[in-house]
N, C-alpha and C positions, 0 to 999 in steps of 0.2 A: 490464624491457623496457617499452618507452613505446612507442605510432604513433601518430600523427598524419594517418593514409591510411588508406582501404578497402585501398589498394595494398598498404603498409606492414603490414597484418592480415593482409592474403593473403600475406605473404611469413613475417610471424611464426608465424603457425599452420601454413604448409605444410611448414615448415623446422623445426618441433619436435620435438624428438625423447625429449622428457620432457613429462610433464603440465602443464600452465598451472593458475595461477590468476588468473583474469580480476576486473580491480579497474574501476569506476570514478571515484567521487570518495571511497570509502573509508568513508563513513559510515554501514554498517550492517555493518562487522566483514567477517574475509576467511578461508574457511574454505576447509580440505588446505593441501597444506606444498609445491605447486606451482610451478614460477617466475612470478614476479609479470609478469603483462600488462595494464599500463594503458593503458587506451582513452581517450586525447584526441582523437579526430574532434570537432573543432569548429564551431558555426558556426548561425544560421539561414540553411539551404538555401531556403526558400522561406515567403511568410505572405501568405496571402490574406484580410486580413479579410473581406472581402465574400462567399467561399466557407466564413468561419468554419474555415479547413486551415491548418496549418503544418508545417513539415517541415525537421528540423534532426539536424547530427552528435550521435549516439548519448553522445560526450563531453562535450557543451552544455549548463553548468552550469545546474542549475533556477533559479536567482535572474534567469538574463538571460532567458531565457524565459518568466517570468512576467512581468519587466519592460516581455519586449517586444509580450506581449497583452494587458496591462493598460494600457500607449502606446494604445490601440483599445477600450478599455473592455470588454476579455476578458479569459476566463479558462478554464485545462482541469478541465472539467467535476470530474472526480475529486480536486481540493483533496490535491493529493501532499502528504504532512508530511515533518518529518527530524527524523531518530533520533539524528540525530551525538553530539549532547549528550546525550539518555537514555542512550547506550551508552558515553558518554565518549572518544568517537571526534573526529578533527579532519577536517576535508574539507569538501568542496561535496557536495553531492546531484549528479548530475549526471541529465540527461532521458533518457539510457539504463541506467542504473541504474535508475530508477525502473521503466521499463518491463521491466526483466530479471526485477525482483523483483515485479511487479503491486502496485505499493504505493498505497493509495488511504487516502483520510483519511475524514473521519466523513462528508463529502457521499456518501459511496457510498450510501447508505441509499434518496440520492433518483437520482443519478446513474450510480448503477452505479460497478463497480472501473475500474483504468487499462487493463483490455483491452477494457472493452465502449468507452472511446473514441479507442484505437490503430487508425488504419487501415490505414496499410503498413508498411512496415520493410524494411530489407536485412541482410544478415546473412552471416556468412563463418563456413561449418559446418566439422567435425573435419578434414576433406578438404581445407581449404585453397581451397573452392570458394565464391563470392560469390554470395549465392541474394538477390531479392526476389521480394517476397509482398505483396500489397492494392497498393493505390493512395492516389488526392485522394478516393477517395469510397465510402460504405460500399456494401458490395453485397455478395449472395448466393456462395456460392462451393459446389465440388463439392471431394470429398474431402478432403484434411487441410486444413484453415484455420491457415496456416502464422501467423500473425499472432495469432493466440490463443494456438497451442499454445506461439510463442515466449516471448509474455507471461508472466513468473513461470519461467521455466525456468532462472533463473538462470544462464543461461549453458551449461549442459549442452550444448544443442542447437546451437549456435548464439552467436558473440559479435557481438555488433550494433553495427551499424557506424552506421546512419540512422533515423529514426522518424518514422511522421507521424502527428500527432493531429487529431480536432475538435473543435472548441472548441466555446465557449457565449457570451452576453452577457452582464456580470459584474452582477451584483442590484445598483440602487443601495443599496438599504435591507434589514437585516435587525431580528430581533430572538430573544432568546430568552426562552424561558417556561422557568419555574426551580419547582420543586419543594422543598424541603427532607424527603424520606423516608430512612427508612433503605436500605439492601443489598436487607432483604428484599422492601421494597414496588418496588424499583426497574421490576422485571419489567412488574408490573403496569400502572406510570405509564406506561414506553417502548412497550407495546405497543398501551395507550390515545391515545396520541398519534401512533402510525403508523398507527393504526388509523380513524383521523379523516379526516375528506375538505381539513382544512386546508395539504395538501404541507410538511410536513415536510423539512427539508433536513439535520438533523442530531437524533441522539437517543442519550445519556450518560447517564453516572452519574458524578461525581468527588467525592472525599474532603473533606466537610466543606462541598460545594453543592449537594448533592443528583443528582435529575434532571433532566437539562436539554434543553430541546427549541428546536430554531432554526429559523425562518420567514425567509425571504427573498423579494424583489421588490419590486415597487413600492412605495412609503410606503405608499400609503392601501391599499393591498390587505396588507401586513405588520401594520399597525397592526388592521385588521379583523379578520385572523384568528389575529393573538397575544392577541386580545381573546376570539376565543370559542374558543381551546384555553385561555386561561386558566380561562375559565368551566367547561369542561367538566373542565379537574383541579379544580373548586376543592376539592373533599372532601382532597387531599393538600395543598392549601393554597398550588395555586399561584402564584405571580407574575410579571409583564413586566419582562424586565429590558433597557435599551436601550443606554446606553451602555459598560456594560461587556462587550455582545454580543460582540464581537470577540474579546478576551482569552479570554474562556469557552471559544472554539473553538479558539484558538491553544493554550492548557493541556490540550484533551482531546486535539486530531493530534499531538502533541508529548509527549505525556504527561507532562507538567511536573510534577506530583507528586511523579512519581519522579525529578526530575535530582539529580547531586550525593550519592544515598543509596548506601550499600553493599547488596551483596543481590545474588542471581540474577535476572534478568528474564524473565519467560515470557510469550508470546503463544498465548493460544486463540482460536480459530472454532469457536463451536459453534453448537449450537441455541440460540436469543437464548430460547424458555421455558426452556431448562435453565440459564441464565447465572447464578441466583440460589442454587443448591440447588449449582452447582459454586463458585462464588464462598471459601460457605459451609465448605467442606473445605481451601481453602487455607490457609495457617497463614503468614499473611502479609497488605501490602494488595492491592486491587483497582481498577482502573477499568473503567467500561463504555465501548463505544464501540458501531456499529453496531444499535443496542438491543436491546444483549445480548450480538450475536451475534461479538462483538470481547473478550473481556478481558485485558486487562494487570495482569499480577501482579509485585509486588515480594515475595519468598520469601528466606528465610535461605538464605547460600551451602553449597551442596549439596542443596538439596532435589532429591529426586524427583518434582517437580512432576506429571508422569502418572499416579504411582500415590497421591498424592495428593488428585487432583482425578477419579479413576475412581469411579464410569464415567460417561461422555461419549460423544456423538456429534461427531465434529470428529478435530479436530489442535490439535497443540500444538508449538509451536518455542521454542527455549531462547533467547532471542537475547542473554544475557549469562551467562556458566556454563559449569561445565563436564562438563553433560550433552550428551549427543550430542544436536545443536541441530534435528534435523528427525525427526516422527515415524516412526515404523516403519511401514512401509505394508502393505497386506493382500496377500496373495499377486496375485490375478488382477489389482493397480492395479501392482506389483513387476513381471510377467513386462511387463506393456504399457511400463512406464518404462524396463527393460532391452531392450525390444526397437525403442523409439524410439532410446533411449541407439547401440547397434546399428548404427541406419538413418543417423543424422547424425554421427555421432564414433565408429567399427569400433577406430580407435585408443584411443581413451580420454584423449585429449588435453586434453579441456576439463573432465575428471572428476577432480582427485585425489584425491579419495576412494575415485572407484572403482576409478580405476587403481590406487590403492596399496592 
């Protein structure tokens, strides 16, 4: 089933009478055995450069949207990546998919994930009912902060229909400072360079580059302070690396490493000090992202990657495999998710997991 309407979603969802599973441009795998409900609401709804807001259909592929704040010399803060090809998926990304799933690329470090710059949204919950939540402009809010909790809920709550973000002004100039350390010293380098008053906009580990650390803004202000985080790695033996900046950050949001390879794929958040000593137990490769606090594991198919990589503070999601893909959660975070679960979808509509 396809829509094309808020309308069309209010009529799909209120008319179902089996579990959905809500798709949007496919590109990060489609999980329960649901009937398929693709969201193509189209469109930028609205772009104010000058207010730095946008606000577009929920189905509005990320390539035109980046297209059309980068027309203005913008960009959304949180640098969204696509999985399509690490998971060997086909599709677009689409700007509501991103936001269902909170997918944020390695700028998170400095920018925060895609919900700290989602500001409103609309949304058609279990009920067949079209709810919005936030606005054009960030502001304080009393009880549920429907606009957060939607972000990352994958659709449980809520299938979204509209989204609005704020932007940022796109850095003319970057650069990155390149390390060549092992796994072990990774920890160490990432947290020295977040740790620095130089703003830091990205902070990695990739297979056979080492550490990598990326400065963005102005020329002579990039070029200044890729000079003295160089100076201050210099014991790891860092270096300014300028024109191959660019790639370096497309290979770690993307995590290029791993395209094309066989294997189970796992994603950890954990504690960016523990990223080194969990690394260490996998039996398999690694990439850092968020410094640290992000790893992507390529693992022989079937690992147990959990029990593996224990003990952790975090989660872990399987996102290629066929381990059950989201972790287990602790009772008292369980009865709150069932009891949200509950409040917006009493059917179980937008659950097939749960419902089945």
């Amino acid at each position: 089933m396809r829509v094309e309407s808020e309308a069309e979603l209010v009529e799909a969802v209120r008319g179902a009478r089996a579990p959905l599973r809500v798709v949007g441009g496919g590109t990060r795998g489609e999980v329960g055995a649901g009937e398929r409900l693709e969201v193509a609401i189209s469109g930028v709804r609205l772009y104010e450069p000058g207010a730095l807001t946008l606000i577009a259909g929920a189905g509005t592929p990320l390539s035109e949207i980046e297209a059309v704040v980068a027309a203005e010399g913008q960009r959304l803060p949180f640098e969204p990546p696509r999985w399509g090809a690490l998971l060997g998926l086909a599709g677009e990304s689409t700007i509501g998919g991103v936001a269902a799933a909170n997918v944020s690329g390695p700028r998170r470090v400095q920018a925060g994930a895609c919900r700290d710059s989602l500001i409103g949204l609309r949304f058609v919950d279990g009920a067949g009912i079209a709810v919005q939540a936030g606005g054009r402009v960030m502001k304080n809010v009393t009880g549920y902060d429907l606009v957060k909790l939607l972000a990352g809920s994958r659709g449980r709550l809520g299938v979204l229909s509209e989204v609005a973000f704020k932007l940022l002004p796109a850095a003319p100039a970057q650069a990155t400072v390149r390390a060549e350390v092992p796994l072990s010293e990774a920890g160490r380098v990432l947290a020295a360079a977040l740790a620095s008053p130089f703003d830091v906009s990205g902070a990695g580990w990739l297979p056979g580059q080492g550490a990598v650390l990326r400065l963005e803004g102005l020329e002579g202000s990039v070029g200044y302070r890729a000079g003295r985080l160089a100076a201050l790695l210099a014991p790891w033996g860092a270096r300014i690396e300028r024109e191959g900046s660019v790639a370096i950050w497309r290979d770690l949001a993307e995590v290029r490493p791993f395209h094309g390879r066989a294997g189970d794929i796992w994603r950890f958040s954990v504690k960016p000090s523990e990223a080194a000593a969990i690394a260490a137990r996998l039996d398999g490769e690694v990439v850092l992202d968020w410094g640290g606090g992000l790893i992507w594991a390529l693992l022989p198919e079937g690992t147990d990657a959990r029990a593996q990589a224990a003990p952790y503070t975090g989660h872990a999601t399987c996102l290629r495999g066929r381990a059950p893909r989201a972790e287990p959660e602790a009772p008292a975070v369980a009865a709150l998710s069932r009891a949200l679960q509950a409040r917006f979808d009493p059917r179980g509509i937008l659950d097939p997991e749960r419902a089945g």
